[in-house]
Structures are given as C-alpha cells and as structure tokens.
Jmol script that loads the backbone (N, CA, C; Angstrom):
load data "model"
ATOM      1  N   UNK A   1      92.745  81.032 124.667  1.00  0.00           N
ATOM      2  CA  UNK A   1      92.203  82.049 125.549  1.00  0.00           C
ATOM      3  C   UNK A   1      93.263  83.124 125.749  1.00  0.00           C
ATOM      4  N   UNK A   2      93.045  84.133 126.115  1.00  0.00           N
ATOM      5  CA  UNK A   2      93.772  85.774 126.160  1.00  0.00           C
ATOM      6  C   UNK A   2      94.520  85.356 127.267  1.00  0.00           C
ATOM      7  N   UNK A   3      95.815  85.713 127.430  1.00  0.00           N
ATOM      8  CA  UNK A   3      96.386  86.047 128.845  1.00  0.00           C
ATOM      9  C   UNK A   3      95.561  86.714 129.768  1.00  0.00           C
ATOM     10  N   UNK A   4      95.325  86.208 130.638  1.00  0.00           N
ATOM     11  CA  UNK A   4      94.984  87.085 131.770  1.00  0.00           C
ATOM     12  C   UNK A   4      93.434  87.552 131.873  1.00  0.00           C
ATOM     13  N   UNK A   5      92.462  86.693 130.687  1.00  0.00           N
ATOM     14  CA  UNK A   5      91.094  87.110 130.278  1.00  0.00           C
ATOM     15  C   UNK A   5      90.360  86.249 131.222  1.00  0.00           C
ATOM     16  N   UNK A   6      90.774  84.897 132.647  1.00  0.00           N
ATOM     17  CA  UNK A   6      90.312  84.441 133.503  1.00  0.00           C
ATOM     18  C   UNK A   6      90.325  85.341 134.631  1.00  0.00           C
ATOM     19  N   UNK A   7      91.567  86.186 134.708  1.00  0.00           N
ATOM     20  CA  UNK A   7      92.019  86.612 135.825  1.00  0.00           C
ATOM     21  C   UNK A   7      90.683  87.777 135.633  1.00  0.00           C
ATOM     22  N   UNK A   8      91.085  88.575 135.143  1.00  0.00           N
ATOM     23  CA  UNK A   8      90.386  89.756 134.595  1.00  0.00           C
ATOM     24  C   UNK A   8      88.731  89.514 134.946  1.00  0.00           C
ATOM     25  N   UNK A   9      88.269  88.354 134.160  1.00  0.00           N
ATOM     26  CA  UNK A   9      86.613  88.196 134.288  1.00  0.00           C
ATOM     27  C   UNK A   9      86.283  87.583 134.847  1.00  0.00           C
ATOM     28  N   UNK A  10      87.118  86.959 135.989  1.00  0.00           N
ATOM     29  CA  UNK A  10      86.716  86.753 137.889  1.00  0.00           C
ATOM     30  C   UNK A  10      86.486  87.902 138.385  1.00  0.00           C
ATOM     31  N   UNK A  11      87.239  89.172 137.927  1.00  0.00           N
ATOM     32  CA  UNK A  11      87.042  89.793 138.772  1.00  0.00           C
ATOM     33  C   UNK A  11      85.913  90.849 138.442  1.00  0.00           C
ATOM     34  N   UNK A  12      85.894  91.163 137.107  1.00  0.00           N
ATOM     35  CA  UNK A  12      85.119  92.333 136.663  1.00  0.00           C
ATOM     36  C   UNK A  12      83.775  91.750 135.900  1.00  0.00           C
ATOM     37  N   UNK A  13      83.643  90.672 135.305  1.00  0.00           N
ATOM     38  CA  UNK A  13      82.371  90.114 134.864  1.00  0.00           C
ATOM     39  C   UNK A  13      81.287  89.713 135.725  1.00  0.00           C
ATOM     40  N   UNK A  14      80.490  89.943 135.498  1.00  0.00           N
ATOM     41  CA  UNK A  14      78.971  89.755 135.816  1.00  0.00           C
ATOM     42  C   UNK A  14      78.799  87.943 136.100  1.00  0.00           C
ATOM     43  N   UNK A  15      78.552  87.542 136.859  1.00  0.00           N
ATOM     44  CA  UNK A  15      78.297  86.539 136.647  1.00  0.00           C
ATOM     45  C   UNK A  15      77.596  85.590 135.605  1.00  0.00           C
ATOM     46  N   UNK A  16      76.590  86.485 135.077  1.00  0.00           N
ATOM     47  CA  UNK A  16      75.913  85.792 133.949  1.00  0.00           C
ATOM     48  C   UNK A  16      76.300  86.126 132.389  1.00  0.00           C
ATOM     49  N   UNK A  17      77.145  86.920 132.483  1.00  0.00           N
ATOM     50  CA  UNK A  17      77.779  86.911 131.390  1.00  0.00           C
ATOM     51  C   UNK A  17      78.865  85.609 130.890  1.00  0.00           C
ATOM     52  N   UNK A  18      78.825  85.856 129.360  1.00  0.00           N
ATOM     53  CA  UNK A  18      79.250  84.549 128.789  1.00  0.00           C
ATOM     54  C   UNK A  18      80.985  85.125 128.935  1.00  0.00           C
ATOM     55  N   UNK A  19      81.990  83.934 128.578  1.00  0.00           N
ATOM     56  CA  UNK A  19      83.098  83.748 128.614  1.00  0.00           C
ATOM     57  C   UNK A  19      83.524  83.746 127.032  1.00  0.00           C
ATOM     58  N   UNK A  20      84.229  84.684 126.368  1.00  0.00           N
ATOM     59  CA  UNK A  20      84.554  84.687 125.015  1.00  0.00           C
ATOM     60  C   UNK A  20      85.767  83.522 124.825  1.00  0.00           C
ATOM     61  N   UNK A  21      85.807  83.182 123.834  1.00  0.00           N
ATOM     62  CA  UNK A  21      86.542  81.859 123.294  1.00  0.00           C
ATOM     63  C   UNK A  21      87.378  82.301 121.969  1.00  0.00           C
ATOM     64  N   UNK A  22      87.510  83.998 122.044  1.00  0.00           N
ATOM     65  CA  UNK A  22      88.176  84.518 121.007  1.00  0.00           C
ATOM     66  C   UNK A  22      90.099  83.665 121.278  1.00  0.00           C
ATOM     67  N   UNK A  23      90.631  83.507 120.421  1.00  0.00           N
ATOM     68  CA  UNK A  23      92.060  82.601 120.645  1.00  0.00           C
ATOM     69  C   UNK A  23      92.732  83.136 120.227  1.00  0.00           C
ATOM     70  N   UNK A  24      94.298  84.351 120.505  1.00  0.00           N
ATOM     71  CA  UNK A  24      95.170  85.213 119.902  1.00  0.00           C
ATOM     72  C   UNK A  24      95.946  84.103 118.619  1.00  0.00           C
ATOM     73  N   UNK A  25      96.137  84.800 118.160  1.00  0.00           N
ATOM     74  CA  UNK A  25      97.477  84.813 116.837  1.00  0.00           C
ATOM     75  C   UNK A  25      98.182  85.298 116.720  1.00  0.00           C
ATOM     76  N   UNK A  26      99.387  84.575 117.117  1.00  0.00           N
ATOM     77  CA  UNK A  26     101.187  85.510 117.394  1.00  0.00           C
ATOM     78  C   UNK A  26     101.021  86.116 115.929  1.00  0.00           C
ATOM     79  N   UNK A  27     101.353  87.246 115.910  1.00  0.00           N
ATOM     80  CA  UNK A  27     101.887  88.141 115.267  1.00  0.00           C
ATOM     81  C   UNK A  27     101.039  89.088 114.396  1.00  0.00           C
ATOM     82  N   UNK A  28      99.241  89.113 114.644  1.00  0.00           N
ATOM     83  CA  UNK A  28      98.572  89.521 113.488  1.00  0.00           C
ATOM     84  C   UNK A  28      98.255  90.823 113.180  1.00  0.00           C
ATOM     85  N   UNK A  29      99.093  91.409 114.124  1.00  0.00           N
ATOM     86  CA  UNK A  29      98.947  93.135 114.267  1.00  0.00           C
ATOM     87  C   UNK A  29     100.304  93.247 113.272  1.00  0.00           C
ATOM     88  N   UNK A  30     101.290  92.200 113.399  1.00  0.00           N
ATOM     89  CA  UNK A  30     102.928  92.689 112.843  1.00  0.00           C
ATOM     90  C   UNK A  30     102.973  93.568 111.657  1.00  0.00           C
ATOM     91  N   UNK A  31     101.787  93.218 110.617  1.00  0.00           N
ATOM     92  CA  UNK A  31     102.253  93.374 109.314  1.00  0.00           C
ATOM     93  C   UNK A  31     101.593  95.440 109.506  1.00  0.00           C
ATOM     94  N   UNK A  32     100.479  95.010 109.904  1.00  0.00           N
ATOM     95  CA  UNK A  32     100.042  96.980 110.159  1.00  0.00           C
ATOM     96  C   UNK A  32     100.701  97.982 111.002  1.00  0.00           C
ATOM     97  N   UNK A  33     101.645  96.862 112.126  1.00  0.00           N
ATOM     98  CA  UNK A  33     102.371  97.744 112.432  1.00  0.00           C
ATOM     99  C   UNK A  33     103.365  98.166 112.349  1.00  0.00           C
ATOM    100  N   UNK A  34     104.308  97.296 111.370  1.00  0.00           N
ATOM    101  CA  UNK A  34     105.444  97.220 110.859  1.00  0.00           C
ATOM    102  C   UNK A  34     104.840  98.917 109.334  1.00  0.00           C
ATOM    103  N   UNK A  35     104.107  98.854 109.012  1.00  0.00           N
ATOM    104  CA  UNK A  35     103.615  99.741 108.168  1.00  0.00           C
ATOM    105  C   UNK A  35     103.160 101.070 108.717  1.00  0.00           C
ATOM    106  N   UNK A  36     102.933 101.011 109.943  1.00  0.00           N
ATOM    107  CA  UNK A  36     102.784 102.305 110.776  1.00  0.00           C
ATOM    108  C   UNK A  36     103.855 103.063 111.356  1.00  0.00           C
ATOM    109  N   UNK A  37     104.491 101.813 111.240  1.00  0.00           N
ATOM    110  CA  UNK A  37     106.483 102.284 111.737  1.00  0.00           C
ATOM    111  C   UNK A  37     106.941 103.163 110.551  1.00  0.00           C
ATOM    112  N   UNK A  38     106.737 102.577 109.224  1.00  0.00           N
ATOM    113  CA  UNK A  38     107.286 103.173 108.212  1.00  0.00           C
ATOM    114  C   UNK A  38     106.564 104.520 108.026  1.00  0.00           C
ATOM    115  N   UNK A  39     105.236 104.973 108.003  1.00  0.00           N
ATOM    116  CA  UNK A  39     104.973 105.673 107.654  1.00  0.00           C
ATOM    117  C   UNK A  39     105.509 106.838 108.969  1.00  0.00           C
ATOM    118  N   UNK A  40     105.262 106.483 109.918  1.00  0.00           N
ATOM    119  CA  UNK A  40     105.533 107.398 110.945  1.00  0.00           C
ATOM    120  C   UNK A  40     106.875 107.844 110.610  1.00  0.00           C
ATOM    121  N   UNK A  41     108.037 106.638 110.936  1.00  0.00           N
ATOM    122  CA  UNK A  41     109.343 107.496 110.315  1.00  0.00           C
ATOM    123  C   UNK A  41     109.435 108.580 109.373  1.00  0.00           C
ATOM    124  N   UNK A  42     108.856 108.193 108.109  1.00  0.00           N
ATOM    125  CA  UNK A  42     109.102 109.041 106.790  1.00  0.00           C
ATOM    126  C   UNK A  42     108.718 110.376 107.582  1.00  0.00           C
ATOM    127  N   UNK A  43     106.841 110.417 108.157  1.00  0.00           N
ATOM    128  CA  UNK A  43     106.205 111.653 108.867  1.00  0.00           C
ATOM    129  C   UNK A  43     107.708 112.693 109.628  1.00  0.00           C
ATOM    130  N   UNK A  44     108.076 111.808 110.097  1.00  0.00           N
ATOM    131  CA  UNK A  44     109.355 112.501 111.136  1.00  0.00           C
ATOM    132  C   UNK A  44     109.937 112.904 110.759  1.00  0.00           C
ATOM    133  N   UNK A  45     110.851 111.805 109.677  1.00  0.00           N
ATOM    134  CA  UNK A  45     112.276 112.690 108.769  1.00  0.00           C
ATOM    135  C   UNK A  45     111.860 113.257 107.710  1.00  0.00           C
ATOM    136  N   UNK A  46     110.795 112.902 107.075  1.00  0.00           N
ATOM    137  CA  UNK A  46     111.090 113.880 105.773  1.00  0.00           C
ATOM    138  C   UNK A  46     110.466 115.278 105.770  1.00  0.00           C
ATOM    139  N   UNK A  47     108.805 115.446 106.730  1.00  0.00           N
ATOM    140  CA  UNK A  47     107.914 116.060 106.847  1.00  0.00           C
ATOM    141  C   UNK A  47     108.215 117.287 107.935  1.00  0.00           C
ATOM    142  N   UNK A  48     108.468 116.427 109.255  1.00  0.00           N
ATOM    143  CA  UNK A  48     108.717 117.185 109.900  1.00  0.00           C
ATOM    144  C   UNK A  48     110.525 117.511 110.481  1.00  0.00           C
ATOM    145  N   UNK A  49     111.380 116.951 109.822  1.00  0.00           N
ATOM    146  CA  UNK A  49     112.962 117.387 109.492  1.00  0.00           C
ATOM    147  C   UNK A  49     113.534 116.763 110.352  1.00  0.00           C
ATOM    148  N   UNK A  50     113.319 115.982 111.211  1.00  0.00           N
ATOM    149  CA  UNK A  50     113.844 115.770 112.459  1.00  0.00           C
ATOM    150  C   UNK A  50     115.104 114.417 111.797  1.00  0.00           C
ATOM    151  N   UNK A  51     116.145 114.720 112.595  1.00  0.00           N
ATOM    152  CA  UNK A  51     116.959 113.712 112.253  1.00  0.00           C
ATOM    153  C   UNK A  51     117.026 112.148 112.615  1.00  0.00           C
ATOM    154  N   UNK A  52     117.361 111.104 111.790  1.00  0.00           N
ATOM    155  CA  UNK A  52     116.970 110.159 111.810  1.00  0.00           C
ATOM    156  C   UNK A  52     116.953 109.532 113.145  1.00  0.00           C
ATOM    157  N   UNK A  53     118.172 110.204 113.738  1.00  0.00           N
ATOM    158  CA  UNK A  53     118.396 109.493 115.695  1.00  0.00           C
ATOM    159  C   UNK A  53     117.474 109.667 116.190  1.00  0.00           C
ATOM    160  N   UNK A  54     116.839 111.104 116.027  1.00  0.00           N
ATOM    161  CA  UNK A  54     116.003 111.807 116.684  1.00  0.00           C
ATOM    162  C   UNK A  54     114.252 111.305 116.149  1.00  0.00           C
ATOM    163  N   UNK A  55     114.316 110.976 115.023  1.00  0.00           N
ATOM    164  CA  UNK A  55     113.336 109.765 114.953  1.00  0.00           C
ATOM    165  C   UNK A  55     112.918 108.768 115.155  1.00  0.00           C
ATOM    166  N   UNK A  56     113.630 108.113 115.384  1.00  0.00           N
ATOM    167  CA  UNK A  56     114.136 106.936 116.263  1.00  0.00           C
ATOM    168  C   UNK A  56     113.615 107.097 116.970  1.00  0.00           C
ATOM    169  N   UNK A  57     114.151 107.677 118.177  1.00  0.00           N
ATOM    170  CA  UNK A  57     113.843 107.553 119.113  1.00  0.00           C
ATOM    171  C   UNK A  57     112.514 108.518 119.727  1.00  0.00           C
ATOM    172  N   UNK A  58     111.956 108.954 118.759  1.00  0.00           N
ATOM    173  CA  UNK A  58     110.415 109.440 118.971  1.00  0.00           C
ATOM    174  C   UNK A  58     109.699 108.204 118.514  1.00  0.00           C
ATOM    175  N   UNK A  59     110.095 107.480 117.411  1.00  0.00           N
ATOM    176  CA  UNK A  59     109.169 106.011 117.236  1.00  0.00           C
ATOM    177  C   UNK A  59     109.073 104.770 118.548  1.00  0.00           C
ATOM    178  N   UNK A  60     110.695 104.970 119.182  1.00  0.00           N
ATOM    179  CA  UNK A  60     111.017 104.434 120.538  1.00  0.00           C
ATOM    180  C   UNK A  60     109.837 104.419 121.199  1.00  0.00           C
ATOM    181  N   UNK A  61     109.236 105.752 121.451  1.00  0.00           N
ATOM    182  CA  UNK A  61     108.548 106.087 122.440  1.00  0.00           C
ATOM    183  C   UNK A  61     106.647 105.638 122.148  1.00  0.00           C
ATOM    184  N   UNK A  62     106.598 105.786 120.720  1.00  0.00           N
ATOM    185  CA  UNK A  62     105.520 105.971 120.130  1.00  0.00           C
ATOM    186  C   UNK A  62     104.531 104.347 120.005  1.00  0.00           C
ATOM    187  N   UNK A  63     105.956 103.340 119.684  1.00  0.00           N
ATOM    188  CA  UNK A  63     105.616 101.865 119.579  1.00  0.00           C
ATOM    189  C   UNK A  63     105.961 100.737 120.409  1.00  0.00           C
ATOM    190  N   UNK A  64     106.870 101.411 121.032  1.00  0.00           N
ATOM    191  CA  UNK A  64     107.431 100.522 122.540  1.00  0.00           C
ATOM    192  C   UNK A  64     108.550  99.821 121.792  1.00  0.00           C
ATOM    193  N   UNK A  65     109.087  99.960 120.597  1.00  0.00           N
ATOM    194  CA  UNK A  65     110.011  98.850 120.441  1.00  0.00           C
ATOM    195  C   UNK A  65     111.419  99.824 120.441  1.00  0.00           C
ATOM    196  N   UNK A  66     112.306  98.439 120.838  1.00  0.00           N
ATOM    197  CA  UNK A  66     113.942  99.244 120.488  1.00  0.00           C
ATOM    198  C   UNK A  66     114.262 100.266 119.605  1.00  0.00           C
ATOM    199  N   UNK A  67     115.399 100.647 119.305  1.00  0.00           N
ATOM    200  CA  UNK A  67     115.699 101.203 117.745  1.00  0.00           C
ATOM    201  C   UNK A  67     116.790 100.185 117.133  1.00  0.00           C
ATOM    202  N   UNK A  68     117.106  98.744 117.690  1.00  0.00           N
ATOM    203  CA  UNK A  68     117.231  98.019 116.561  1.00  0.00           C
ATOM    204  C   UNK A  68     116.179  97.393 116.235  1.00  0.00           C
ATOM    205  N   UNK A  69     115.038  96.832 116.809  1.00  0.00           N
ATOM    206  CA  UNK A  69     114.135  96.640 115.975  1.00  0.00           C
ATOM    207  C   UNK A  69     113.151  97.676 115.164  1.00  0.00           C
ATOM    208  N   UNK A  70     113.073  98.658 115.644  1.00  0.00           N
ATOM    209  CA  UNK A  70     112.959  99.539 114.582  1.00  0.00           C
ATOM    210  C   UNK A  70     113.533  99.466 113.312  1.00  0.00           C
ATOM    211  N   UNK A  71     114.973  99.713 113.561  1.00  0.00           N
ATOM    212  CA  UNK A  71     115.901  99.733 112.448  1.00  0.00           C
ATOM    213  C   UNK A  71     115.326  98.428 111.634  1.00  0.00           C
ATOM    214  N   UNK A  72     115.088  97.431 112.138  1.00  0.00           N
ATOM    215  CA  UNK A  72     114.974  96.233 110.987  1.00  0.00           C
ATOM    216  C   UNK A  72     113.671  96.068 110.211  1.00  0.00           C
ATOM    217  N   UNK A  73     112.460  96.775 111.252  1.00  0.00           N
ATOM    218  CA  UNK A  73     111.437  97.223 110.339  1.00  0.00           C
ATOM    219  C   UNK A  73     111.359  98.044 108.992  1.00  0.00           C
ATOM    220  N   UNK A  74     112.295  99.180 109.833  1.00  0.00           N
ATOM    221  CA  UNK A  74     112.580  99.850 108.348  1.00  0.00           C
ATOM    222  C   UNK A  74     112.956  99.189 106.987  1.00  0.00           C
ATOM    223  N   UNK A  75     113.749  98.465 107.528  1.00  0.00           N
ATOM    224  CA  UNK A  75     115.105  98.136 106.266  1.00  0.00           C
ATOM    225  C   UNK A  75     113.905  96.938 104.866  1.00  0.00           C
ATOM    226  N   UNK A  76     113.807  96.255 106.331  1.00  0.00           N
ATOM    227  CA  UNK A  76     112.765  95.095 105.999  1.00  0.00           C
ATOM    228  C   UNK A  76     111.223  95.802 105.000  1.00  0.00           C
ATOM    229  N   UNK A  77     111.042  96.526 105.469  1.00  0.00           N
ATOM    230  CA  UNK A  77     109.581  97.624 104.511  1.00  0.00           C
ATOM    231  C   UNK A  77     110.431  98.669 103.974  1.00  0.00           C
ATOM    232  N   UNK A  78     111.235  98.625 103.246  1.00  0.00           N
ATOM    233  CA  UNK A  78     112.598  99.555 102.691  1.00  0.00           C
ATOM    234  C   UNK A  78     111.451  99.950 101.311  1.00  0.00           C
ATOM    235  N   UNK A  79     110.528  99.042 100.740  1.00  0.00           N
ATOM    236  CA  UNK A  79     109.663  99.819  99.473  1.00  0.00           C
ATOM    237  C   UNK A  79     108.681 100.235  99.829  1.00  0.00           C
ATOM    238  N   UNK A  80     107.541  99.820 101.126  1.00  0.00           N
ATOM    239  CA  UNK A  80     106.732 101.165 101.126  1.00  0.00           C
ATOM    240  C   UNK A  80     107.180 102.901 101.165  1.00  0.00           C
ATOM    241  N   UNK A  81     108.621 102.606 102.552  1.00  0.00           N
ATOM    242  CA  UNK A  81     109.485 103.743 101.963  1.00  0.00           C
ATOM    243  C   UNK A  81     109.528 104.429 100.391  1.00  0.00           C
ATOM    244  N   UNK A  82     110.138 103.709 100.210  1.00  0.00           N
ATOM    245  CA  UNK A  82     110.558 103.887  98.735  1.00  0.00           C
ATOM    246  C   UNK A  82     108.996 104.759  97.901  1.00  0.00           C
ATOM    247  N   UNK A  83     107.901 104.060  98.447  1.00  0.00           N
ATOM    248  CA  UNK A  83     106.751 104.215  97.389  1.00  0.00           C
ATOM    249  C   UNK A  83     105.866 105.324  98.334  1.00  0.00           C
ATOM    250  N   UNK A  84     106.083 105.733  99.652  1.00  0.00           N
ATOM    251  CA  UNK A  84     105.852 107.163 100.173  1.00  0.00           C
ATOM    252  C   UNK A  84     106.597 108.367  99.247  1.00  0.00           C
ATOM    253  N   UNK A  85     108.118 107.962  99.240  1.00  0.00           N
ATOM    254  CA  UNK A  85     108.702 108.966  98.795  1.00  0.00           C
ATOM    255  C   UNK A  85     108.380 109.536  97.613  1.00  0.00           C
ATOM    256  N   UNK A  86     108.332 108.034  96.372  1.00  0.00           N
ATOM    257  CA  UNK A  86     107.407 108.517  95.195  1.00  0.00           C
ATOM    258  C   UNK A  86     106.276 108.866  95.029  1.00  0.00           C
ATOM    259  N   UNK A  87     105.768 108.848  95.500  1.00  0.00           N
ATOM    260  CA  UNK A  87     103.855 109.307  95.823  1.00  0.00           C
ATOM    261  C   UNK A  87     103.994 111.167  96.440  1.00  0.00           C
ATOM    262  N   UNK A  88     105.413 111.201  96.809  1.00  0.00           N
ATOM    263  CA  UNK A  88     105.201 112.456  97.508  1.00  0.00           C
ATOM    264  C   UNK A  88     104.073 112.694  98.393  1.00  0.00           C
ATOM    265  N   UNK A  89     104.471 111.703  99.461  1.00  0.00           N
ATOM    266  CA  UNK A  89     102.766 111.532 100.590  1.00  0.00           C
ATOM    267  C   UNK A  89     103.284 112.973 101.278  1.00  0.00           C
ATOM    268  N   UNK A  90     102.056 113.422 101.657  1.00  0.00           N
ATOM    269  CA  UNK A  90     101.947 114.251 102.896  1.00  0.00           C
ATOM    270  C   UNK A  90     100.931 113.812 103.993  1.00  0.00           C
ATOM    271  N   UNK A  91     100.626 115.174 104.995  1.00  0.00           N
ATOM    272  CA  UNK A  91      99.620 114.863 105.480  1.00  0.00           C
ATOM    273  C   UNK A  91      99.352 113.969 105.265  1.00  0.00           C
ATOM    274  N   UNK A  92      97.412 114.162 104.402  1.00  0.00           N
ATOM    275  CA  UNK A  92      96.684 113.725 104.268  1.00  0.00           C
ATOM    276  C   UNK A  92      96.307 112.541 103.503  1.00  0.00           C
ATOM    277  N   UNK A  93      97.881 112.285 103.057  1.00  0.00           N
ATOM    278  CA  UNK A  93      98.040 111.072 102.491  1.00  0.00           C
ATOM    279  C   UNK A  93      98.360 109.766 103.343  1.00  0.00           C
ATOM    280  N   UNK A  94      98.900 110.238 104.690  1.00  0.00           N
ATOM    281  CA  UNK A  94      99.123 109.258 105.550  1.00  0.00           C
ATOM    282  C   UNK A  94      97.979 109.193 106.160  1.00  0.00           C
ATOM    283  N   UNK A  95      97.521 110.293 106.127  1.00  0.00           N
ATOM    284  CA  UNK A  95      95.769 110.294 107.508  1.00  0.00           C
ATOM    285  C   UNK A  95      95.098 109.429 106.712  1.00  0.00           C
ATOM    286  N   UNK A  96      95.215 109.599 105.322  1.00  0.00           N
ATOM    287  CA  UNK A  96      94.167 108.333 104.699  1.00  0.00           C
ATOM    288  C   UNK A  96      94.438 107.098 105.191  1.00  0.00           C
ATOM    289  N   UNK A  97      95.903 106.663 105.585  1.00  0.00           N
ATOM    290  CA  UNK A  97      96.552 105.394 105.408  1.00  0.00           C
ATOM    291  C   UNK A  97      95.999 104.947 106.463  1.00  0.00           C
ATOM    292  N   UNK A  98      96.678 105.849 107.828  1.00  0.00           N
ATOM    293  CA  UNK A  98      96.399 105.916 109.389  1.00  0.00           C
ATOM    294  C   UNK A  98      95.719 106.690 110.022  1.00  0.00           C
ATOM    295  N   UNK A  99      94.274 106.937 109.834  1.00  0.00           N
ATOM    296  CA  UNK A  99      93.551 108.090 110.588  1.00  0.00           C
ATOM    297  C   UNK A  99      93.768 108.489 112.294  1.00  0.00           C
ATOM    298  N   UNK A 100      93.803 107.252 112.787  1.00  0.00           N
ATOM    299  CA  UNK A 100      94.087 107.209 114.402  1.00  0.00           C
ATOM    300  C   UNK A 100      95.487 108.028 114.624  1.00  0.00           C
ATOM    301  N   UNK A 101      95.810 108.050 113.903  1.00  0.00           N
ATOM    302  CA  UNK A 101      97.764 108.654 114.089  1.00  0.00           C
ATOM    303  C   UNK A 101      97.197 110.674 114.042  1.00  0.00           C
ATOM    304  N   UNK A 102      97.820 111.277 115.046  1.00  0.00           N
ATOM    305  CA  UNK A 102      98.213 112.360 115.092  1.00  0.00           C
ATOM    306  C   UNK A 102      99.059 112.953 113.713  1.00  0.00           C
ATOM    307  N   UNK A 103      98.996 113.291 112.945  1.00  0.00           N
ATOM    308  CA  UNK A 103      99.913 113.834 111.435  1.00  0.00           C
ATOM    309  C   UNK A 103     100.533 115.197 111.192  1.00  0.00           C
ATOM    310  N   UNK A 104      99.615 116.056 112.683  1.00  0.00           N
ATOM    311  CA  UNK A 104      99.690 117.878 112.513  1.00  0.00           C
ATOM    312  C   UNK A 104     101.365 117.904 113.476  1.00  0.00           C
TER     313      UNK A 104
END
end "model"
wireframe off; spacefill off
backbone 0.3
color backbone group
C-alpha cells in the first residue's frame, strides 16, 4: 500500500468508494529519470551554454536531487550523453524523447 494512501482516503474518499491495492516498487521511475537528468543537462550545457556549475544546479532545482547525485547520474548514463552528442539532438529531438519537459 502507498504511504500515506490510508491517511489520505479517510479523509478525502467517499465512503463507498473502493480502496486501491496498487503496491510501490523502490526505484521504477530511476531508470526514466536518471535519462531525463541526462538529457536535461546536455539541454543546459550544450544548447543553451550555461556552465556546467550553473547546470547543476538548475537540475538541483528541477529534480530535487543533490549535485553529487546528479554528478553520478551523469557519469553512470556517460553513453546516452555520448549518443545525444552524436545524434546532434536539439530541440525537437529531446521533445520527442521528453514532451512534458519545457525545451524553449
């Protein structure tokens, strides 16, 4: 059961509504978002010039995580890097990837 999905639907559910039995899985967002990290970086430094600190710490803000774990996302997805750079993504190459993401 969800953290906090008893607390929550005591208070806001209908009484006759059913109780979902959906069950989390540590980590199953990690791998898309570890890939949203990368692409966003590249967006920052290569696209829009900004220096790598200064990327950083706009991803800081963007994903909630440190900039050493940032940093280890990167390093760790070091070939989608690699295979943005060769693809020469822009834009609309990331909007394909990540539509929900802001790119302008």
């Amino acid at each position: 059961m969800l953290l906090g999905n008893q607390f929550v639907a005591g208070i806001l559910s209908e009484p006759e509504l059913k109780k979902s039995n959906v069950k989390h899985v540590k980590g199953v967002f990690t791998e898309n978002r570890d890939k949203a990290v990368v692409c966003r970086l590249y967006y920052h430094y290569n696209i829009k010039g900004m220096r790598y600190d200064v990327a950083l710490a706009t991803l800081n803000q963007e994903f909630f995580l440190g900039e050493t774990t940032l940093a280890q996302i990167i390093m760790r997805e070091g070939d989608l890097l690699k295979k943005l750079k060769a693809d020469e993504a822009d834009k609309k190459y990331l909007t394909n990837l990540f539509p929900h993401y802001n790119w302008n």
